[in-house]
Structure formats: structure tokens, C-alpha cells
N, CA, C and O atoms as a DFTB+ gen file, in Angstrom:
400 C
 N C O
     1  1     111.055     231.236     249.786
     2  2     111.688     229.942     249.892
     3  2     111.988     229.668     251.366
     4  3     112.637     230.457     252.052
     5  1     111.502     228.548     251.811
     6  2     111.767     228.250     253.457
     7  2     112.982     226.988     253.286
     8  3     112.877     226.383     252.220
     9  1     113.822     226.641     253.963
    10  2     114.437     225.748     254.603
    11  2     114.315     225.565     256.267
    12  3     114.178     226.316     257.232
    13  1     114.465     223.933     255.999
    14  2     115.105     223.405     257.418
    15  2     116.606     223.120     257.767
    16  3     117.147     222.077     257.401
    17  1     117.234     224.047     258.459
    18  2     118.752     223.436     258.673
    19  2     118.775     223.060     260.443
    20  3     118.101     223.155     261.468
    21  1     120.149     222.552     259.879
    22  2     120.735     222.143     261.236
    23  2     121.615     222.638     262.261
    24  3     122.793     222.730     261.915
    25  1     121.299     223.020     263.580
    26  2     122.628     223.903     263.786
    27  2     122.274     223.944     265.354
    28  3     121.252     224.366     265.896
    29  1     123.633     223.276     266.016
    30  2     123.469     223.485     267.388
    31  2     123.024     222.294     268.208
    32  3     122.907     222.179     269.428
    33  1     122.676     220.933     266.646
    34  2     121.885     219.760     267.223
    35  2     120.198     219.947     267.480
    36  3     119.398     219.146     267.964
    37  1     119.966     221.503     266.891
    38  2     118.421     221.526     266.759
    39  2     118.328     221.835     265.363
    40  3     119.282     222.213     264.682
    41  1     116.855     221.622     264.847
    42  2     116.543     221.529     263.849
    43  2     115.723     223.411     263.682
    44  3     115.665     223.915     264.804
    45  1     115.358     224.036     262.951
    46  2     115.378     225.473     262.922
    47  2     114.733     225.996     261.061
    48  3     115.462     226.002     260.069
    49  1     113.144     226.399     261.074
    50  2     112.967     226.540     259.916
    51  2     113.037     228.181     259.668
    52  3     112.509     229.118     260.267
    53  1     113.807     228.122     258.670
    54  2     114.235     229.693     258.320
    55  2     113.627     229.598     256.671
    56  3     113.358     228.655     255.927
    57  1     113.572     231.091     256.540
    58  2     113.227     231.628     255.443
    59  2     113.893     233.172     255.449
    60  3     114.294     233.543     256.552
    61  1     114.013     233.887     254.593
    62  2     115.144     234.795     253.903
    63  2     114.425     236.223     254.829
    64  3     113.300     236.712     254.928
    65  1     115.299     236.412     255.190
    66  2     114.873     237.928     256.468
    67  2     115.170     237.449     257.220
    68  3     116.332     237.780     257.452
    69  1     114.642     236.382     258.243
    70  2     114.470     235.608     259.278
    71  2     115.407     236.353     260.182
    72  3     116.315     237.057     259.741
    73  1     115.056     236.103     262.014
    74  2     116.294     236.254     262.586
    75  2     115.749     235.140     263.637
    76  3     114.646     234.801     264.066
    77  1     117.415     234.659     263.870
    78  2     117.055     233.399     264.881
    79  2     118.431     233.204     265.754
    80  3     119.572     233.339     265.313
    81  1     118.109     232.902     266.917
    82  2     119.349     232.882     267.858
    83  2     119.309     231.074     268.245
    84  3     118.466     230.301     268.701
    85  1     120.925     230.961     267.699
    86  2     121.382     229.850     268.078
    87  2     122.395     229.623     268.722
    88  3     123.115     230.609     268.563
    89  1     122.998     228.741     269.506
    90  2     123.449     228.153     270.120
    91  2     125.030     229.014     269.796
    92  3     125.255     229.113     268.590
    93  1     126.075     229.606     270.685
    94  2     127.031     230.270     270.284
    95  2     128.007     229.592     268.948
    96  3     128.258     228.395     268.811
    97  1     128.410     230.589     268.138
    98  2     128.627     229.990     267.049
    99  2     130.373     230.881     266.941
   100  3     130.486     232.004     267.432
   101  1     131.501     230.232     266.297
   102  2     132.909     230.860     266.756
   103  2     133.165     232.179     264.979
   104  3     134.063     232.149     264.138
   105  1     132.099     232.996     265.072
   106  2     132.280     234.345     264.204
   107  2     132.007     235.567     265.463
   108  3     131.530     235.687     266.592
   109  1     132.717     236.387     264.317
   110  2     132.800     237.853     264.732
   111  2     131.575     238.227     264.245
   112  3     130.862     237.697     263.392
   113  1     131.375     239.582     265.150
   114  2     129.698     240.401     264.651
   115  2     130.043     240.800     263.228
   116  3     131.135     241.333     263.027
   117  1     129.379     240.632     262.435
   118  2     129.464     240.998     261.224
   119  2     130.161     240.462     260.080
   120  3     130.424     241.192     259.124
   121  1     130.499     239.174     260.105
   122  2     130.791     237.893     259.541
   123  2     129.541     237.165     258.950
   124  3     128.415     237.162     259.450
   125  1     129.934     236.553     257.808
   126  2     129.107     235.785     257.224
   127  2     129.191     234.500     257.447
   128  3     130.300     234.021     257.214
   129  1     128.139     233.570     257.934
   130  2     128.143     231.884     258.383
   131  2     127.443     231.568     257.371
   132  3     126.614     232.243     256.761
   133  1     127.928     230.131     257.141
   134  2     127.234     229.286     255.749
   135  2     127.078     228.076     256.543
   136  3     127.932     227.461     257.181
   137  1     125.614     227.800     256.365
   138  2     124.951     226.447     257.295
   139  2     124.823     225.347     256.162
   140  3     124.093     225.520     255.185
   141  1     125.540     224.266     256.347
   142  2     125.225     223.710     255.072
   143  2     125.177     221.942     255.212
   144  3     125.686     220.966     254.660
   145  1     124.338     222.208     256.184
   146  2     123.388     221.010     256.955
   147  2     121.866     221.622     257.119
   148  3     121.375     222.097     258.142
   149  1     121.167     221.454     255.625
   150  2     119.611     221.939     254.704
   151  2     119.109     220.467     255.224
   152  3     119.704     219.410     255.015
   153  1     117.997     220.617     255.882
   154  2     117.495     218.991     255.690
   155  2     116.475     218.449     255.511
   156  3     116.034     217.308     255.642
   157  1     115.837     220.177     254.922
   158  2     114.549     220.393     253.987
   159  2     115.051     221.803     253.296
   160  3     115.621     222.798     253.742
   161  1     114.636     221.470     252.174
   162  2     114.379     222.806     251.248
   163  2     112.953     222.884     249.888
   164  3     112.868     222.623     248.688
   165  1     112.143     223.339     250.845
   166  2     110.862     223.899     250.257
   167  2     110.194     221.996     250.061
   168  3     110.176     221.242     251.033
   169  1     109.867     221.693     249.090
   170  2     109.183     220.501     249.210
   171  2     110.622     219.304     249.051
   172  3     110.375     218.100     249.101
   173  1     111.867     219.726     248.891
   174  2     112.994     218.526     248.966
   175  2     113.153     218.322     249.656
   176  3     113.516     219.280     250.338
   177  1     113.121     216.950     250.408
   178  2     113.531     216.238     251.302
   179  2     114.884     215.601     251.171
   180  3     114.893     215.109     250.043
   181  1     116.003     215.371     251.747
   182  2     117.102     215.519     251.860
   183  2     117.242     213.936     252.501
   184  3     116.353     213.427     253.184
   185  1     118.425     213.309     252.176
   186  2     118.492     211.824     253.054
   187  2     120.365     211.635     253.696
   188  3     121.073     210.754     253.208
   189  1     120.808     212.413     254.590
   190  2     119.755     212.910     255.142
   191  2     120.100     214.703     255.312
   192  3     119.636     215.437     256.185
   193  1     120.786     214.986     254.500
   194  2     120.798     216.606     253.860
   195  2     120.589     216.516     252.270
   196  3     121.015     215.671     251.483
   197  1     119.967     217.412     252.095
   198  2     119.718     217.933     250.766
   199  2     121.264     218.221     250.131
   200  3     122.138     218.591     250.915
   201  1     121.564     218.055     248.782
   202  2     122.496     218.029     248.047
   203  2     122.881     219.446     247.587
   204  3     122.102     219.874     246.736
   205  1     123.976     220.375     247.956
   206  2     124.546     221.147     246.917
   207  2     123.393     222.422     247.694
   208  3     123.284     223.385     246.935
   209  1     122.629     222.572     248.898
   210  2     121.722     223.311     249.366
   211  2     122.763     223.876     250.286
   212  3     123.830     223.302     250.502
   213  1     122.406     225.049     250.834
   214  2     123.144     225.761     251.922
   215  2     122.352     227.296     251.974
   216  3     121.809     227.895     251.046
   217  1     122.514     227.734     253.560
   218  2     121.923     228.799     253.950
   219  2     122.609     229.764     254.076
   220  3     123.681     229.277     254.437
   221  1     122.805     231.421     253.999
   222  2     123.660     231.967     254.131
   223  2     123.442     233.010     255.788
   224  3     122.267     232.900     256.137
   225  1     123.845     233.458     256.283
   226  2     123.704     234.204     257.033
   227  2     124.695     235.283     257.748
   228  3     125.900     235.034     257.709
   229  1     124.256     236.450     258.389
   230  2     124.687     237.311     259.026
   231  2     125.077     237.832     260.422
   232  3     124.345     238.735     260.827
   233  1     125.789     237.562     261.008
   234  2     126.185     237.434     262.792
   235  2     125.939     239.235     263.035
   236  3     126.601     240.219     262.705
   237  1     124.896     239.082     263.631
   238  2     124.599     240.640     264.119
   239  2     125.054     240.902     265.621
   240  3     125.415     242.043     265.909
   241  1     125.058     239.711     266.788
   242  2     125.148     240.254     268.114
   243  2     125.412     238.636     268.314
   244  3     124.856     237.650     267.828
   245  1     126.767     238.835     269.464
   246  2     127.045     237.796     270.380
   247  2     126.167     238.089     272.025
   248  3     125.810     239.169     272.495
   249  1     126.049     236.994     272.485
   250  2     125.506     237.194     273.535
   251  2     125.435     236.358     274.469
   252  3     125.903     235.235     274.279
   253  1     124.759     236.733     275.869
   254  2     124.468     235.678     276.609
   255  2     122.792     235.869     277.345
   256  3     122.468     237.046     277.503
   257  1     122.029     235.092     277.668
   258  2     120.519     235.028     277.769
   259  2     120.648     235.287     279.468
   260  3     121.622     235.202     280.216
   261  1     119.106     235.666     279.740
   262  2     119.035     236.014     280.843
   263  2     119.568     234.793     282.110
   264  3     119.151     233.644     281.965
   265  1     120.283     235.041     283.053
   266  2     120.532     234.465     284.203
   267  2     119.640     233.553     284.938
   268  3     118.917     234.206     285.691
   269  1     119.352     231.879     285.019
   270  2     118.474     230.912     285.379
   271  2     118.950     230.244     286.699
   272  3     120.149     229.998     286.835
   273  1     118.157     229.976     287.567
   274  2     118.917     230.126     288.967
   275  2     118.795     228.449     289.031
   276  3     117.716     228.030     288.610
   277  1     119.400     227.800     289.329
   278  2     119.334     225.931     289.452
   279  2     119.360     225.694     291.062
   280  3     120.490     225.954     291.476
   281  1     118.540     225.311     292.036
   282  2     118.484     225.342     293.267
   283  2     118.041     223.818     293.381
   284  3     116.902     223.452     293.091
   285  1     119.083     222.926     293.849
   286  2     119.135     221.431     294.360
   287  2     119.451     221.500     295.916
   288  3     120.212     222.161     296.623
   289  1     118.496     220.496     296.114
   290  2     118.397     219.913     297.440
   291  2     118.177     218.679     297.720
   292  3     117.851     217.999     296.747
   293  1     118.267     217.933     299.125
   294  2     117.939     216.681     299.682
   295  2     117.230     216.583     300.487
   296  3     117.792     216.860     301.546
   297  1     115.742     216.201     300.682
   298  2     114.960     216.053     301.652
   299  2     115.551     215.631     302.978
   300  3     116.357     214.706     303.078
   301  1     114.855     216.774     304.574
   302  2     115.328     216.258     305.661
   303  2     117.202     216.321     305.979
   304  3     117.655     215.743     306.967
   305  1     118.051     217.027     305.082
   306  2     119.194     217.247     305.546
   307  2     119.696     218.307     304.659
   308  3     119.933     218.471     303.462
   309  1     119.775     219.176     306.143
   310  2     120.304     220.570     306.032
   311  2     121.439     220.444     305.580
   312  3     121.177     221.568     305.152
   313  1     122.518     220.205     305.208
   314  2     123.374     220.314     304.965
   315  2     123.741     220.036     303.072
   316  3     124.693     220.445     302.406
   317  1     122.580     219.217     302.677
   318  2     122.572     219.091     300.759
   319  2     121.808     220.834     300.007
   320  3     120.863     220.705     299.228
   321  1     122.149     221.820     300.227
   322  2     121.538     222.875     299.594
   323  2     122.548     223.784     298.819
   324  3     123.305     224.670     299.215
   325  1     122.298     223.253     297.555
   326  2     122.991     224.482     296.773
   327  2     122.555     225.209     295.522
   328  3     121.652     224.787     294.799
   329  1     123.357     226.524     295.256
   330  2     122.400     227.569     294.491
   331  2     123.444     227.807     292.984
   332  3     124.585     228.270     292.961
   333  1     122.703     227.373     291.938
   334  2     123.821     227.636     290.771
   335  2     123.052     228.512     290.026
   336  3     121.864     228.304     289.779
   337  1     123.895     229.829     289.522
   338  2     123.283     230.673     288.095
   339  2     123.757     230.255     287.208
   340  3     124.936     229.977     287.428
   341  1     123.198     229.887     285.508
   342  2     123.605     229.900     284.460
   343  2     123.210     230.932     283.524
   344  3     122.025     231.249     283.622
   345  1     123.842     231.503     282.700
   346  2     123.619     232.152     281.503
   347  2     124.121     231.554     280.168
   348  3     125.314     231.424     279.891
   349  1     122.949     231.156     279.261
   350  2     123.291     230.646     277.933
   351  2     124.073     231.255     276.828
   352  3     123.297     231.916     276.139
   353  1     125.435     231.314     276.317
   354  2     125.648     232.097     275.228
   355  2     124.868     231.669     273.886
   356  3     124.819     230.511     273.473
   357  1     124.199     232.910     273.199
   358  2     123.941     233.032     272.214
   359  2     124.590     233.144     270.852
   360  3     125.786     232.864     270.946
   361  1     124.215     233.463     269.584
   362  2     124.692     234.205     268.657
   363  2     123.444     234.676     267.563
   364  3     122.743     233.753     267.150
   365  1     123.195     235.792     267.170
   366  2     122.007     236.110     266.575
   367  2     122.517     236.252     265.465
   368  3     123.639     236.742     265.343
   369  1     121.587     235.738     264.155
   370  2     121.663     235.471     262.773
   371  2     120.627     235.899     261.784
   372  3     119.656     235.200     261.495
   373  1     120.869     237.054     261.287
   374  2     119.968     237.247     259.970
   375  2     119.937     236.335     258.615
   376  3     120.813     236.453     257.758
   377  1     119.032     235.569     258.517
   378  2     119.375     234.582     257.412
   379  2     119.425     236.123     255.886
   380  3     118.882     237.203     256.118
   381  1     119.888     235.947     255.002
   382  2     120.265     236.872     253.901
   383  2     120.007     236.123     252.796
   384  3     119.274     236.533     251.896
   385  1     120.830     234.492     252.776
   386  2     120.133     233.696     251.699
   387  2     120.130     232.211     251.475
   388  3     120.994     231.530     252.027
   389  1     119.058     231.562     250.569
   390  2     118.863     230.548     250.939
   391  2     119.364     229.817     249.217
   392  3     118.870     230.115     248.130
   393  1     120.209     229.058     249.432
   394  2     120.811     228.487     247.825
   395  2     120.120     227.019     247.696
   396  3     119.695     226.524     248.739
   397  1     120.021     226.500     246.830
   398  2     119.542     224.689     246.382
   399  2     119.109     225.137     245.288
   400  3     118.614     224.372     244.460
């Protein structure tokens, strides 16, 4: 059984095993999250979530993604140069189960 849910403002097709890292989510490692913004499940189309559908899942690891360096400048003046690192927090999710 596959679903489409929602989470993070992206759209994300899971099916039962699955592991997928989204956008930091406020559980502890080893907490159970219930996604219950489905907005496909298998051939149901949802208007604009599927009814009484929901995903279950497993918080295995908080995190943060590798370090991306942002380097802005202004043509012809030395003085506009600056250097920013970001790191994205994560949260990794074993989907476990899929209900509708």
C-alpha cells in the first residue's frame, strides 16, 4: 500500500518500511508521529485529504545535514563580501503503518 502525505509543505510518497527525512519535526527519538494530511492513498484521491486515512511512523534520529556555505557579493566593491554556513535540521522516520 503506497500513500502520498503531507509534511513540511512537501508532498512525500511513502509506503510501509520506507525511511524518509523530513523537515525537523518536535518528537523524541523513539516516539511515534501520526501524519494525517494522506493526499493520496493507493488509487484514492483525496479533495483535498483523503478521509479517516493517516500514516503512522517512527522517529529514529534527530539531526542536522551537512554544512552549505552561502557566499554573496557586489560587483566592483570590495567592501559587499560575505560568508554564511547553514545546516538543515532534520528528523528521520520509519513509516511502520499506513491506515484508510
Amino acid at each position: 500500500m503506497k500513500a502520498v502525505i503531507k509534511v513540511g509543505g512537501k508532498q512525500v510518497l511513502v509506503s510501509e518500511g520506507d525511511v524518509i527525512y523530513v523537515e525537523k519535526l518536535d518528537a523524541l527519538v523513539g516516539d511515534t508521529v501520526k501524519f494525517n494530511e494522506v493526499l493520496m492513498l493507493d488509487s484514492k484521491v483525496g479533495n483535498p485529504y483523503v478521509k479517516g486515512a493517516s500514516v503512522l511512523g517512527k522517529v529514529e534520529k534527530q539531526g542536522k545535514q551537512k554544512k552549505i556555505l552561502v557566499f554573496k557579493y557586489k560587483q566592483k566593491d570590495r567592501a559587499n563580501r560575505r560568508t554564511h554556513g547553514h545546516r538543515q535540521p532534520y528528523t528521520k522516520v520509519t513509516i511502520t503503518k499506513i491506515e484508510g
